[in-house]
C-alpha positions in Angstrom: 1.1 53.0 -14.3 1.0 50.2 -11.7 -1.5 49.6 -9.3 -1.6 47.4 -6.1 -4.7 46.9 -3.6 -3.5 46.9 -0.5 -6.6 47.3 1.5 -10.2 45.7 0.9 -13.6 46.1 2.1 -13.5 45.0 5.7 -15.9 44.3 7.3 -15.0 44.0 11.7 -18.5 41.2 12.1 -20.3 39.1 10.3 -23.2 42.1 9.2 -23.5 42.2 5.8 -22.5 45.7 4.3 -26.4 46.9 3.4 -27.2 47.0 7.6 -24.3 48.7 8.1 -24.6 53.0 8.5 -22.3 55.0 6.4 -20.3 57.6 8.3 -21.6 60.6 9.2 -20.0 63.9 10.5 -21.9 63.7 13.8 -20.4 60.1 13.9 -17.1 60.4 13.5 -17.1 63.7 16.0 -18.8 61.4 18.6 -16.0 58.5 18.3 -13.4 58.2 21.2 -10.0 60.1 20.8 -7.7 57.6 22.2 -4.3 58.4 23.1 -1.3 56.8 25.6 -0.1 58.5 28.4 2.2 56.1 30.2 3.2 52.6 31.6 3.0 51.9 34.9 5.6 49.2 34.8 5.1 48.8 39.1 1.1 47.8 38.4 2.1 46.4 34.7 -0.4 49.0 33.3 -0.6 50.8 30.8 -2.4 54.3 31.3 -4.5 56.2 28.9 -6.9 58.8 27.7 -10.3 59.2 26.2 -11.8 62.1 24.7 -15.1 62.4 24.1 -17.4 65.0 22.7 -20.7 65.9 23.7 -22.1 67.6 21.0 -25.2 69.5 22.6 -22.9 71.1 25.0 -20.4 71.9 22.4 -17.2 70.8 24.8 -15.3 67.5 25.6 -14.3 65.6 28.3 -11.3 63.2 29.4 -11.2 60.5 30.9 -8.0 58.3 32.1 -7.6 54.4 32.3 -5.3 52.1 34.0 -5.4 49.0 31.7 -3.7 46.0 32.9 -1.5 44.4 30.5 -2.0 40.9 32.4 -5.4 40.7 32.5 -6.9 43.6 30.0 -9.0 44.5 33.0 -9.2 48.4 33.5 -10.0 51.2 36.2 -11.2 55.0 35.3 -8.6 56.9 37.5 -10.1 59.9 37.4 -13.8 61.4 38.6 -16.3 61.8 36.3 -15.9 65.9 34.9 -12.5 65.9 35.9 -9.4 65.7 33.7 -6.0 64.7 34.8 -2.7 64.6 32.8 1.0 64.9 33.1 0.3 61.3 35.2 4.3 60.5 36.1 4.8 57.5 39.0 7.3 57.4 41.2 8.0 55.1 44.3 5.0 54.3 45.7 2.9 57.4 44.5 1.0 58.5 41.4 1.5 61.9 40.5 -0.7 63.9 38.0 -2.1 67.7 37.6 -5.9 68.3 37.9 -7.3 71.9 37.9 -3.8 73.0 37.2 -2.2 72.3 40.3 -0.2 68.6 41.6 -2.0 66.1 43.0 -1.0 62.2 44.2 -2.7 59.2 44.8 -1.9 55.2 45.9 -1.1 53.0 43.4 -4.6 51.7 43.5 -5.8 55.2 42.5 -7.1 55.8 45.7 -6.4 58.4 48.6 -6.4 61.5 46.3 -4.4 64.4 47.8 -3.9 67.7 46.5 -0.1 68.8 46.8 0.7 72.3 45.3 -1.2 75.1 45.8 0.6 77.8 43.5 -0.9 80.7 41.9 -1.7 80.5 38.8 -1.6 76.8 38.2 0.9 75.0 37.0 1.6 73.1 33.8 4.2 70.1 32.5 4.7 69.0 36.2 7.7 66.6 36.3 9.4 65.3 39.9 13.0 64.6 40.0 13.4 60.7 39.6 15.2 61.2 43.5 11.7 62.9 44.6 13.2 65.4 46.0 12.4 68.2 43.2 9.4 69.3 41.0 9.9 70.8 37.8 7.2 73.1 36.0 6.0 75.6 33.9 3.9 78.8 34.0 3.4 81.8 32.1 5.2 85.1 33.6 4.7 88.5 32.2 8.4 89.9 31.3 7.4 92.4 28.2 4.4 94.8 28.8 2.1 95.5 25.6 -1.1 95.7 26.8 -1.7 99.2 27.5 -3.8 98.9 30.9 -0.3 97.2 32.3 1.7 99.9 30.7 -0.5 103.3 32.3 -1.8 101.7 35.2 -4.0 104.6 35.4 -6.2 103.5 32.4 -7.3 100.1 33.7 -10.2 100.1 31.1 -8.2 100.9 28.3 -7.8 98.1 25.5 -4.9 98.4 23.2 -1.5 96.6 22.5 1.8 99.0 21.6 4.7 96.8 20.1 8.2 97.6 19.1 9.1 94.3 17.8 7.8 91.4 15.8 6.6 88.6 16.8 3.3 90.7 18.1 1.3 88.1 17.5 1.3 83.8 16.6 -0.6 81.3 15.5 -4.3 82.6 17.6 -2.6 85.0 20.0 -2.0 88.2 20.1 1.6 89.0 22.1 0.7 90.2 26.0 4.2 89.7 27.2 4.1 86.6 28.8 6.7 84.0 28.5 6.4 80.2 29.5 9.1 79.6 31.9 10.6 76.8 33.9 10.2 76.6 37.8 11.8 74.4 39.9 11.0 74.0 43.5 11.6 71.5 46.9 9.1 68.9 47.7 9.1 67.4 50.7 6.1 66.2 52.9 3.8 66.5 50.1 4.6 70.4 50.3 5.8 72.2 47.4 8.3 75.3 48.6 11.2 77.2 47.5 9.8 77.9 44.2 12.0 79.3 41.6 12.3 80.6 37.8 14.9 79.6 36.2 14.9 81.4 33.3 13.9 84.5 35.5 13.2 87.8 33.5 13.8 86.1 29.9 11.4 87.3 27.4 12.0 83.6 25.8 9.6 80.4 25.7 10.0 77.1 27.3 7.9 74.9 26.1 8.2 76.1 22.9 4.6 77.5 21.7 1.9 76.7 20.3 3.3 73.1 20.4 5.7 72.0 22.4 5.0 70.1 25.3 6.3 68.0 28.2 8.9 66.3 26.2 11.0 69.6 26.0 11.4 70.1 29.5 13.4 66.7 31.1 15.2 65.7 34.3 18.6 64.6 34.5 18.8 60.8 35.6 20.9 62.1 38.6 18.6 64.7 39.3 21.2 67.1 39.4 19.9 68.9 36.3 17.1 70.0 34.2 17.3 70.0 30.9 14.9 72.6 28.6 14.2 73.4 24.9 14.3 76.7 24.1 15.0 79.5 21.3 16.6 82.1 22.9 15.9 85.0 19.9 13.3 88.0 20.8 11.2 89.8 18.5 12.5 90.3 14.5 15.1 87.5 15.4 12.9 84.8 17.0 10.0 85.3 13.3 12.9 84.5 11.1 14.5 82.0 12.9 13.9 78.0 14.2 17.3 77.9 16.1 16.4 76.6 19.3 18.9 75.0 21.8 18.6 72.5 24.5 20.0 74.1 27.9 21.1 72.5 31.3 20.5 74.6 34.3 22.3 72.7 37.5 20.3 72.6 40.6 23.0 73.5 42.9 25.2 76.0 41.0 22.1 77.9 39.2 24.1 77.8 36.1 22.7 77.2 32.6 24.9 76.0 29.4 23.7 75.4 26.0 24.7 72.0 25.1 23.7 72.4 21.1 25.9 75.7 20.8 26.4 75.7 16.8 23.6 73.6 15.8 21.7 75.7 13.7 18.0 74.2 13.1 15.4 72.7 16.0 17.3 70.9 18.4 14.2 69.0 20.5 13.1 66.1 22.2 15.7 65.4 24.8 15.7 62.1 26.4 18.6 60.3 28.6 19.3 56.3 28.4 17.9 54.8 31.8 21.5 55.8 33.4 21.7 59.1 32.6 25.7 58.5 30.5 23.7 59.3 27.0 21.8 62.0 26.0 19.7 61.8 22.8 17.5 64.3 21.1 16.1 65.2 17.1 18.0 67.8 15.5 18.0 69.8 12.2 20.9 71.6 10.7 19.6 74.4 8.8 18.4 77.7 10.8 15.4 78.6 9.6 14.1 75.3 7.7 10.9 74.0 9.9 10.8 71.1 7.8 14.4 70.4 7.4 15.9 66.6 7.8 14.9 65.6 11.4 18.2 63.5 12.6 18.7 61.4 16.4 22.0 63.1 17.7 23.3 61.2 20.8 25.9 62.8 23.3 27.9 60.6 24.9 28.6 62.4 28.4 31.8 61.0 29.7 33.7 61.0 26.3 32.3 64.8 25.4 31.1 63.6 21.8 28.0 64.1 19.8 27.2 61.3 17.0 24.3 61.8 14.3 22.8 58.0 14.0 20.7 59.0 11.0 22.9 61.3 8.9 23.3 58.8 6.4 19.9 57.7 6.4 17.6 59.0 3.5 14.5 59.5 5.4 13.5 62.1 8.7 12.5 61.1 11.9 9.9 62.0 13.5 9.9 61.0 17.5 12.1 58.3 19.8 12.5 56.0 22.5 15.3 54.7 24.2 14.6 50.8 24.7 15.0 49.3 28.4 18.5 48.2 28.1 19.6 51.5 26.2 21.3 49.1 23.5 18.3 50.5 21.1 16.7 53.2 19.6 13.6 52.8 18.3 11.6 56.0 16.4 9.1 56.3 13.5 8.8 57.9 10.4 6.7 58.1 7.5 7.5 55.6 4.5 5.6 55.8 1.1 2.3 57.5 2.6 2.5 55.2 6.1 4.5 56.0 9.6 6.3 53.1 10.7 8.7 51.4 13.4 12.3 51.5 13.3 15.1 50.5 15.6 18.6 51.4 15.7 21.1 49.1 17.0 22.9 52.0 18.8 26.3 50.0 19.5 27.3 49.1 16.0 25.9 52.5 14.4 27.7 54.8 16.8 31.0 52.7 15.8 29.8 52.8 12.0 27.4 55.1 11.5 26.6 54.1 8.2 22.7 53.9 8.8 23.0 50.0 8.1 22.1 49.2 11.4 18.6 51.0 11.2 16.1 48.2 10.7 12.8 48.7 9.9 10.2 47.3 12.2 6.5 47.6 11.2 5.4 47.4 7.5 1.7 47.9 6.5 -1.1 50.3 5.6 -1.1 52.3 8.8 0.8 55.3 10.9 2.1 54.6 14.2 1.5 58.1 15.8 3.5 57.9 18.4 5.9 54.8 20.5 4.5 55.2 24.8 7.3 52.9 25.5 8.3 49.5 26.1 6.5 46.0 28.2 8.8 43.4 28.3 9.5 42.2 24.7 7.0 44.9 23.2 6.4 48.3 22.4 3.1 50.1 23.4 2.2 52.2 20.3 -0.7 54.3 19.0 -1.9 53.7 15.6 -4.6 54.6 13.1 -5.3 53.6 9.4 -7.6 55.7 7.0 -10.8 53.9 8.0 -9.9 53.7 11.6 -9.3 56.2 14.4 -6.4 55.8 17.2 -6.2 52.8 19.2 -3.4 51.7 21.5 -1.3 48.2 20.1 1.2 45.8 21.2 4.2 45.9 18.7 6.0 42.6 19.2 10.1 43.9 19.0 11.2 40.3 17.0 8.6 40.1 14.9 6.9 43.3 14.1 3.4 42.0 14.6 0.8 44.5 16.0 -2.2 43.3 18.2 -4.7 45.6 19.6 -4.9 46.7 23.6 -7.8 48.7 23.8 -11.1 48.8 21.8 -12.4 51.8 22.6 -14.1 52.3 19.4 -14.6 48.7 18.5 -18.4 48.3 18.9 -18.7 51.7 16.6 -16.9 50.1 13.7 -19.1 47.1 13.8 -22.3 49.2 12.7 -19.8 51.8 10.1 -19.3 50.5 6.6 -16.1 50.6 5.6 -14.0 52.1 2.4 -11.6 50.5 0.1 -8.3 51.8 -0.3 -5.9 51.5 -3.0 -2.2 52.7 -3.7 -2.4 53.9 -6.7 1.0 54.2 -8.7 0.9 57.1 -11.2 4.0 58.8 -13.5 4.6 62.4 -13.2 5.4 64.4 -16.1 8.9 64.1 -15.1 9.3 61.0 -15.0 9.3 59.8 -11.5 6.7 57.4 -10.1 4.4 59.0 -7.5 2.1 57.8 -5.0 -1.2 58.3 -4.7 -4.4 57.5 -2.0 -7.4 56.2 -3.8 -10.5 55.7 -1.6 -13.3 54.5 -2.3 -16.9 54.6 -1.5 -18.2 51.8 1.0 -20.5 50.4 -1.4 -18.5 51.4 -4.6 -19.6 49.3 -7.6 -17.1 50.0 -10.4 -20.3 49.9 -13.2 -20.9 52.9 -12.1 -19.9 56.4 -12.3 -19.0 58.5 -9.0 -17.7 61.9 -8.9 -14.6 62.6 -7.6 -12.4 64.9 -5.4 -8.7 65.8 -5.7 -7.7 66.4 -2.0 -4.4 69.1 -1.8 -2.4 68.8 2.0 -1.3 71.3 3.7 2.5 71.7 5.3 3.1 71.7 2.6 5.7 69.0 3.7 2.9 67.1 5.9 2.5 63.5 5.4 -0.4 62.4 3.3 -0.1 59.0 5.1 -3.3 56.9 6.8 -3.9 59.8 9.3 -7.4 59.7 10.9 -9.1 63.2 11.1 -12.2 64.9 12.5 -12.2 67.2 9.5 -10.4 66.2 6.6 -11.3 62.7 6.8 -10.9 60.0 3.5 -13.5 57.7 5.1 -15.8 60.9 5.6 -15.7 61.6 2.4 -15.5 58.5 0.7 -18.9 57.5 3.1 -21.2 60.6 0.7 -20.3 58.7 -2.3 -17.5 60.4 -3.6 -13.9 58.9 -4.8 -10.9 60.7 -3.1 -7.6 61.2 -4.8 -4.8 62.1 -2.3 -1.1 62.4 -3.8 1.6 62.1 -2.3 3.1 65.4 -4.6 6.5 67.0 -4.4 7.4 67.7 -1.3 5.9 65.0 0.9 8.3 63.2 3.4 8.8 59.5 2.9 10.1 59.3 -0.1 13.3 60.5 0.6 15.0 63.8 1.4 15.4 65.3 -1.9 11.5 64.5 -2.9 10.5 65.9 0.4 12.9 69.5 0.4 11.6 69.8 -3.5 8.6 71.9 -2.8 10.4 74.8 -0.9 11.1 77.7 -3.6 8.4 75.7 -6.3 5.2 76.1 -4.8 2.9 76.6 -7.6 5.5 74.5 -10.0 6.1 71.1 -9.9 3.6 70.4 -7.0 0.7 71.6 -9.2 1.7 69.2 -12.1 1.6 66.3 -9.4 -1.5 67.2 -8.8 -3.2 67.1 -12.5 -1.0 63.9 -13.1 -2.9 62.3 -10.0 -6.5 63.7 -11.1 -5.6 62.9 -15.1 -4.8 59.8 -14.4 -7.5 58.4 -12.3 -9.9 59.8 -14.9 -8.8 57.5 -17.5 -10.9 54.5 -15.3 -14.6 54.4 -16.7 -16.2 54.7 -12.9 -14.4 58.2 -12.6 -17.2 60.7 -14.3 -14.5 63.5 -15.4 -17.5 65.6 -15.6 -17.9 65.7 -11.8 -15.0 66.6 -10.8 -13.9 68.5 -7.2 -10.4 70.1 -6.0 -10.1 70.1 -1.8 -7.6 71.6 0.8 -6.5 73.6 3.5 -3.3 75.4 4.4 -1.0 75.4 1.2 -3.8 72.8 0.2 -5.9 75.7 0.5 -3.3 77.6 -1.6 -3.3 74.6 -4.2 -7.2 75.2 -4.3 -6.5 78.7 -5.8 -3.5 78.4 -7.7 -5.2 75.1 -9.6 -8.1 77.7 -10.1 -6.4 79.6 -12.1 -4.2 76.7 -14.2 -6.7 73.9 -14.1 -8.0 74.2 -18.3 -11.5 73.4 -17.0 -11.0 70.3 -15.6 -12.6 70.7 -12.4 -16.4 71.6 -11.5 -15.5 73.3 -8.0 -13.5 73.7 -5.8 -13.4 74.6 -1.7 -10.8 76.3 0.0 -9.6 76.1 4.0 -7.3 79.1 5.0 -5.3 79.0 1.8 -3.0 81.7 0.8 -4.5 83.6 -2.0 -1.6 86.4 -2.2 1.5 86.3 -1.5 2.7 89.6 -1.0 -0.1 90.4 1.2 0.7 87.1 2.8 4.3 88.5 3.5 3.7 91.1 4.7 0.8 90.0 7.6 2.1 86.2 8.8 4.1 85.7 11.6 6.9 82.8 11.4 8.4 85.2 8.6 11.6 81.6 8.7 8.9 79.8 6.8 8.0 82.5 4.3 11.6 83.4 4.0 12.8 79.5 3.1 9.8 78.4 1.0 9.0 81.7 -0.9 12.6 83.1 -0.8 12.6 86.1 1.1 10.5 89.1 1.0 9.2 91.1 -2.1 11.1 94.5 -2.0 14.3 92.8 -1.4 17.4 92.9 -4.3 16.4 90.5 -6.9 13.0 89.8 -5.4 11.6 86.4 -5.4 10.2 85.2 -8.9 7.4 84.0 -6.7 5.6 86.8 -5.8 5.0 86.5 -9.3 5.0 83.2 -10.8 3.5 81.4 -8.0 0.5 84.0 -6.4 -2.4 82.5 -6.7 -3.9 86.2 -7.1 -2.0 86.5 -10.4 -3.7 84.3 -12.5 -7.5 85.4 -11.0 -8.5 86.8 -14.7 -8.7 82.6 -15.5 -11.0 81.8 -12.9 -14.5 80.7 -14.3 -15.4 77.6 -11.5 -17.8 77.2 -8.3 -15.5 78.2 -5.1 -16.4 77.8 -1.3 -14.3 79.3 1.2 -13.8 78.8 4.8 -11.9 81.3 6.7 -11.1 81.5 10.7 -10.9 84.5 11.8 -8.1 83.6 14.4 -5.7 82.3 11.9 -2.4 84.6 12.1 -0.4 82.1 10.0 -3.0 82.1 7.1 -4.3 85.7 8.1 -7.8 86.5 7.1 -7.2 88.9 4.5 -6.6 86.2 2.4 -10.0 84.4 2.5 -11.7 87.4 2.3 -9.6 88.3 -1.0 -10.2 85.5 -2.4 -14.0 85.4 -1.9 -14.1 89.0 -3.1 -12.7 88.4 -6.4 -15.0 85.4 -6.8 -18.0 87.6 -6.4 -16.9 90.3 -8.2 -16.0 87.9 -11.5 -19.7 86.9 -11.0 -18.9 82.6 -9.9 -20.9 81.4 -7.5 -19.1 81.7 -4.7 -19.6 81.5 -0.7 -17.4 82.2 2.2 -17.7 80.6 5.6 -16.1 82.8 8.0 -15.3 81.5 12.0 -14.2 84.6 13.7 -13.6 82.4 16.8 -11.4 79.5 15.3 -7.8 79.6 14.1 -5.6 77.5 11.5 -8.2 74.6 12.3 -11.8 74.2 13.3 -11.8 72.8 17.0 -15.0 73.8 18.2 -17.2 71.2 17.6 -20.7 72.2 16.5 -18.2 74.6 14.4 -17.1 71.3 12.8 -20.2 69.8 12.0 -21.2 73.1 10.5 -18.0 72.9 8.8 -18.7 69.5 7.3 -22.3 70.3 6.9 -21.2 73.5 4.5 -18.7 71.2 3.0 -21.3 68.5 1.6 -23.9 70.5 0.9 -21.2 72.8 -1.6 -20.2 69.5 -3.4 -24.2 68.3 -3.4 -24.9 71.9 -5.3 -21.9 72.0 -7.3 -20.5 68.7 -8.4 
């Protein structure tokens, strides 16, 4: 075992640590949500959001800066109550939606003017770079299911009838309505000749519940739009992640597939500043969400399609094309971090031997997301474990970060900050893991502190320096607990083959990962193996209750989030049936069944559980449905353990709501202060 501090106690003023406040759930809900939005190179601004949340009136609200980056001086853009997004400039006029529909203003933010008035409102609003066309999207009933719309003589009645799957995903049940893409004439400021491309397909564009703006693009001629889509209904669209980036011309109303044969997601389209290069992230297997994420570039006049990272050992997450289009630059995570890269395009697409991929950034952080490039920098969001998002300047030559805005800065003064240490630790096949150690604020290693293994979700998300409003290390770390977060089997950044690893081995090598970590942070004398707490959500959750049953009494309690307790229930009631079908091997009645529905249920191995167990359930999650929770709780209760189940019927895979989220965190600390 090796171990390497990487962060200290740091403090952002001169107050000694014992004025400081620890963190608090009501705190951290109350911090700014910063995110980027994008550069208006005319103004040399840079233009952003807040979110804020006002707890008392359970809701948030946005706001949305123009900061200059000449002077760091700022201007709100928007009215006070009155969000705006989609912001997009072009010529001489700022374009953004408000209450749904397209509005413009001056480049000084004045002289607000309300352009479309379409019914329904509008979402994703893009105008052609010529200005002659605006792209959106809208939701259009193509499939009837609710039964008022199919006997129109029963307007009262409330009832679904399906003859597919797919009836229902993520929070919503299926109504028949499909997002489409809309393109209409704007001229005058007047929005007319508005039509649907994708008229009468019972297909999505954006892709739900989380696509967004990026898959839905203009040409750089403005000839074209380009949209993501998976073109698959019902049986076909649950079992597969085949979707397909299509063209549709203006002029002809034609649409071609431009990724016919490329199996996996094909997303994120974006064109060089010219329009003669068309890049986007693609996977190759069909049905494999979490598959290698590659940059394919198509270069348009020679009809050929080059993947710049196929020889690169790592997954991408998200690009930008640099100014001069001689660059790539994306990020992905690296040994529990996300990070900068940059490809020099010209030598890799003659090469393409992933040499020319040059890492940019290197430090205890995640870059969330690149907004694009000022000059010789990159505009980027970033948080760290003890810090939430801000917006930095990323110098291109050097790789130096320096904050732009300081939204939370005056908070982090009065907050008392953790230490957090990479912790090295052997697994019991021999490979060298990593592992999150954070510590209390005012940890003193003479003492003893009780201690919680956290499980993530995915299960092939990052455990990286991610900043949450939930499952947050500083949170935690802040009521006087140590937090051991692995980075187990299956966890990208460590290459492909530790990342693919978990899929098929759920409750195998991932759990020994797991009791390496907690065994071998026990061994130091400030760890009191007799307080002892196993966390998660999601397959975390799962963790929870397979380590429940396999755990030989290490652990004091445990507490579940929307884990899957049982997998052939599981099966048989979640929706994306590609990810049950890749990562548990198919379904239970089939030939030569899955050893899984076995080996791996959590519910299998119920007749060894003898610990403390708190489970929260949402009663709106269709990926982790709520039979599952409830399952679990009941066999708790029945076995006689203290047990107690915190059902939301109104939240889904997550807790958004916010009072819902202090009493989640509320329920959370006073489980541990009872059990542990």
């Amino acid at each position: 075992m090796k171990k390497h501090f990487i962060l200290s106690i740091i403090l952002l003023s001169s107050t000694p640590i014992i004025a400081q406040q620890k963190l608090s759930p009501e705190k951290l809900w109350q911090l700014g949500r910063v995110a980027g939005n994008t550069i208006n190179t005319q103004k040399k601004e840079v233009i952003y959001t807040v979110t804020k949340v006002n707890l008392e009136e359970n809701k948030s609200t946005k706001n949305t800066y123009a900061l200059s980056l000449e002077n760091s001086k700022q201007k709100l853009i928007n009215k006070p109550e009155e969000s705006i997004s989609d912001i997009q400039i072009l010529e001489n006029k700022v374009y953004y939606l408000k209450n749904d529909q397209l509005w413009a203003c001056d480049l000084n933010y004045n002289n607000h003017k309300q352009i479309s008035h379409i019914e329904g409102g509008i979402a994703n609003a893009k105008l052609s770079p010529n200005g002659k066309y605006l792209l959106f999207t809208q939701d259009v009933l193509v499939v009837k299911t609710e039964a008022n719309a199919i006997y129109t003589d029963l307007p009262k009645a409330n009832a679904y009838v399906f003859n597919d799957l797919n009836y229902r995903h993520w929070d919503t049940w299926t109504e028949g309505k499909f997002s489409h893409v809309f393109v209409a004439d704007i001229q005058a400021d007047k929005v007319e000749n508005i039509r649907d491309i994708m008229e009468n397909e019972p297909y999505d564009s954006p892709q739900k519940p989380f696509g967004g703006a990026e898959d839905v693009i203009w040409a750089a001629d403005s000839k074209s739009i380009l949209y993501v889509c998976k073109k698959k209904f019902g049986k076909e669209y649950a079992t597969s992640t085949n979707t397909d980036i299509y063209q549709y011309n203006i002029q002809s109303k034609a649409t071609r597939n431009l990724t016919q044969g490329m199996m996996g997601y094909d997303t994120q389209p974006a064109f060089n500043e010219d329009g003669s290069l068309l890049a986007w992230t693609s996977m190759s297997e069909d049905g494999y969400e979490s598959d290698k994420n590659d940059i394919v570039i198509w270069d348009i006049a020679a009809n050929k399609k080059y993947n710049l990272t196929k020889n690169w050992d790592e997954s991408v997450v998200s690009f930008n094309w640099s100014k001069d289009a001689k660059k790539i630059f994306f990020t992905a995570f690296l040994k529990g971090t996300q990070q900068v890269y940059q490809i020099d395009l010209q030598k890799e697409l003659s090469q393409n031997t992933a040499k020319h991929i040059k890492q940019l950034t290197s430090g205890a952080w995640d870059i969330n997301a690149i907004l694009g490039q000022y000059k010789n920098q990159l505009i980027v969001n970033k948080t760290d474990i003890n810090h939430s998002a801000e917006l930095f300047y990323l110098d291109i030559s050097s790789g130096k970060l320096a904050p732009l805005t300081h939204v939370n800065d005056e908070e982090y003064k009065n907050i008392a900050l953790s230490k957090v240490e990479e912790r090295w630790v052997k697994t019991t096949d021999g490979k060298d893991m990593l592992t999150w150690v954070i510590y209390p604020p005012d940890f003193d290693p003479a003492k003893k502190y009780p201690t919680l293994l956290y499980c993530q979700g995915g299960p092939q998300s990052a455990v990286s320096q991610f900043y949450s409003v939930r499952w947050n290390f500083q949170l935690m770390a802040a009521q006087g607990y140590i937090v051991i977060a692995p980075n187990r089997r299956g966890l990208p950044g460590f290459g492909v083959e530790w990342n693919k690893q978990i899929s098929g081995d759920w409750g195998g090598q991932a759990m020994k990962d797991y009791l390496s970590a907690i065994d071998d942070v026990s061994k130091e004398p400030f760890v009191d193996k007799n307080r002892l707490g196993c966390v998660g959500a999601s397959y975390g959750g799962y963790s929870v209750y397979m380590l429940a049953g396999i755990h030989q009494n290490r652990f004091k309690t445990f507490i579940a989030h929307n884990g899957l307790f049982d997998l052939r229930s599981w099966y048989g009631t979640t929706e994306e049936l590609f990810f049950a079908n890749k990562d548990v091997g198919g379904s239970y009645w089939q030939e030569n069944a899955p050893a899984a529905y076995k080996t791996f249920s959590p519910s299998e191995y119920v007749k060894n559980w003898n610990t403390p167990i708190l489970i929260f359930q949402g009663g709106k999650d269709f990926r982790v449905p709520i039979e599952q929770g409830l399952q679990a709780y009941q066999v708790a209760q029945l076995k006689g353990i203290k047990s107690r189940l915190v059902f939301f019927p109104e939240e889904n895979h997550w807790v958004l709501k916010p009072q819902n989220g202090i009493v989640w965190q509320r329920e959370f600390f006073n489980w541990l202060k009872e059990t542990l």
